[in-house]
C-alpha positions as CSV (number, residue, x, y, z in Angstrom):
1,X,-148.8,92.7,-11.1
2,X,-147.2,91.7,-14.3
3,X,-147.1,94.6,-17.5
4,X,-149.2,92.5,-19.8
5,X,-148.7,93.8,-23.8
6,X,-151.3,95.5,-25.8
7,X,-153.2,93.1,-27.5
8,X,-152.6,90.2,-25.0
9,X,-156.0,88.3,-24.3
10,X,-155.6,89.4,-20.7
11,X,-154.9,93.2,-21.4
12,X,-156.9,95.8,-19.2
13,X,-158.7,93.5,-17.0
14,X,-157.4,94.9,-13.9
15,X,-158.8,98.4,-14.9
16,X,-156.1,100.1,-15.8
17,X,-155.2,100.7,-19.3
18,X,-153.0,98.3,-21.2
19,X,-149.5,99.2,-21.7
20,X,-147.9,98.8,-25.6
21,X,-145.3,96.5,-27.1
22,X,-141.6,98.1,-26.7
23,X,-139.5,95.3,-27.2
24,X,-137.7,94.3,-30.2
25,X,-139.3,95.0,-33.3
26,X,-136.7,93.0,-35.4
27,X,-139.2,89.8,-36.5
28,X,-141.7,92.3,-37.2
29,X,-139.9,93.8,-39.2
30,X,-139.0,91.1,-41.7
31,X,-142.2,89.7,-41.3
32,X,-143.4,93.2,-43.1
33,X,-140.4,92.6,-45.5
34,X,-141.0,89.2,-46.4
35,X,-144.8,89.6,-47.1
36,X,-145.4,92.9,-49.0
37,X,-143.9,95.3,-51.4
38,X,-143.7,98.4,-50.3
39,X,-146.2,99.9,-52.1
40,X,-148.4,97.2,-50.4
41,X,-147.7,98.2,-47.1
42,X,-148.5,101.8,-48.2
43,X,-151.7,100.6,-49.2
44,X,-152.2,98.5,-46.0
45,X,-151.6,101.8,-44.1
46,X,-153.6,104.3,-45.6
47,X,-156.9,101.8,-45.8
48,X,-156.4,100.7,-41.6
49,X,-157.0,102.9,-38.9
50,X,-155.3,99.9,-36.8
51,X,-152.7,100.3,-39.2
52,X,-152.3,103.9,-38.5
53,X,-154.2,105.0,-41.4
54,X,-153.2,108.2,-43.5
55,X,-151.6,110.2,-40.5
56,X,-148.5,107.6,-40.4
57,X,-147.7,108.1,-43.9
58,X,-145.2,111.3,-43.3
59,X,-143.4,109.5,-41.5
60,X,-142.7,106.4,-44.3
61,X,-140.1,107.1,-46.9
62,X,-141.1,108.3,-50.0
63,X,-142.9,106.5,-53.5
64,X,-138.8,105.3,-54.5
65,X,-138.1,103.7,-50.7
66,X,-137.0,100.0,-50.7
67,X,-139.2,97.9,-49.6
68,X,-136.5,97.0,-46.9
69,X,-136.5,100.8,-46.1
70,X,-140.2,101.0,-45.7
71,X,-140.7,98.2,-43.7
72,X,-138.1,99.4,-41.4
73,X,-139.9,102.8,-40.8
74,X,-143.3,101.4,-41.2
75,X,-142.4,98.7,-38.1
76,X,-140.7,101.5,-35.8
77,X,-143.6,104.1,-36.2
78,X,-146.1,101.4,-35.1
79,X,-144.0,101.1,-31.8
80,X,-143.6,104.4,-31.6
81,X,-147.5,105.0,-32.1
82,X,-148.5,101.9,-29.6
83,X,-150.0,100.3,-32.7
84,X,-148.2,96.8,-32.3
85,X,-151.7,95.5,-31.3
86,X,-154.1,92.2,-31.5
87,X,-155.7,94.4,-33.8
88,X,-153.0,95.1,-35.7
89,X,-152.2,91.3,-36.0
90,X,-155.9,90.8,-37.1
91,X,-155.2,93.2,-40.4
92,X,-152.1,92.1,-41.4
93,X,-153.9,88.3,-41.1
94,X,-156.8,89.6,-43.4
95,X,-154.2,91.2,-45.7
96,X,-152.2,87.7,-46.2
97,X,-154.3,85.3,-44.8
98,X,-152.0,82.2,-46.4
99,X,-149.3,83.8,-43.4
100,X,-151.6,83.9,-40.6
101,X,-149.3,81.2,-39.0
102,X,-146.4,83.4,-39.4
103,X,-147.9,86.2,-38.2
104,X,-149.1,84.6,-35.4
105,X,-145.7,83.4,-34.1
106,X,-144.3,86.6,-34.6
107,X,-147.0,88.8,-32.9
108,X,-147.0,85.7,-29.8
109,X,-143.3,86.5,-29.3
110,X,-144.1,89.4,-28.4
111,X,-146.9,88.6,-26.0
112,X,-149.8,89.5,-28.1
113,X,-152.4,86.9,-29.1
C-alpha cells in the first residue's frame, strides 16, 4: 500500500496511523520567510497547538534571530515534530488568509491537502 502523508485527505483510512511529511522542507521554508516576520512566526507558534505551541519555542533562535534564521529552525522542528500537517496548513491559512493559494501549493507538493 502506498505511505500516504499526514494530512493527505486519505490519511489513516486503512487503520493504521498516518505516517508524517519527511521530504524536503525547502518551499516551506520560504513560504514561512516570505509571509511573516519573525516575531510573527513566534506569535503563530506560541498561540497553535498545531503549530507546536509553547514547547517548540526552545528550540527557535532567540528574540535577535533573522527572520531567515527562524523560519529555517521553525520549518525543520515541525518535521522533526511530525507537525507538517492539514492542520498545520489550516493555521497558517487563517493566519494569512490573502496566501491561502500559496500555501496551498506548497503544502500539495508535499502530498498534503
Amino acid at each position: 500500500a502506498p505511505v500516504i502523508p499526514s494530512g493527505h485527505r486519505d490519511a489513516g483510512r486503512d487503520g493504521r496511523p498516518p505516517t508524517r511529511y519527511t521530504g524536503s522542507i525547502d518551499q516551506l521554508y520560504k513560504l514561512l520567510l516570505r509571509c511573516w516576520s519573525a516575531d510573527e512566526l513566534r506569535a503563530l507558534v506560541t498561540t497553535s497547538v498545531a503549530a507546536g505551541g509553547r514547547a517548540i519555542m526552545n528550540e527557535l533562535p532567540g528574540g535577535t534571530a533573522s527572520a531567515d534564521s527562524v523560519a529555517f529552525e521553525l520549518a525543520n522542528a515541525w518535521q522533526r515534530r511530525g507537525l507538517i500537517t492539514g492542520d498545520l496548513m489550516a493555521v497558517l491559512t487563517q493566519s494569512r488568509p490573502q496566501r491561502a493559494g500559496d500555501i496551498q501549493q506548497v503544502f500539495a507538493g508535499m502530498g498534503i491537502y
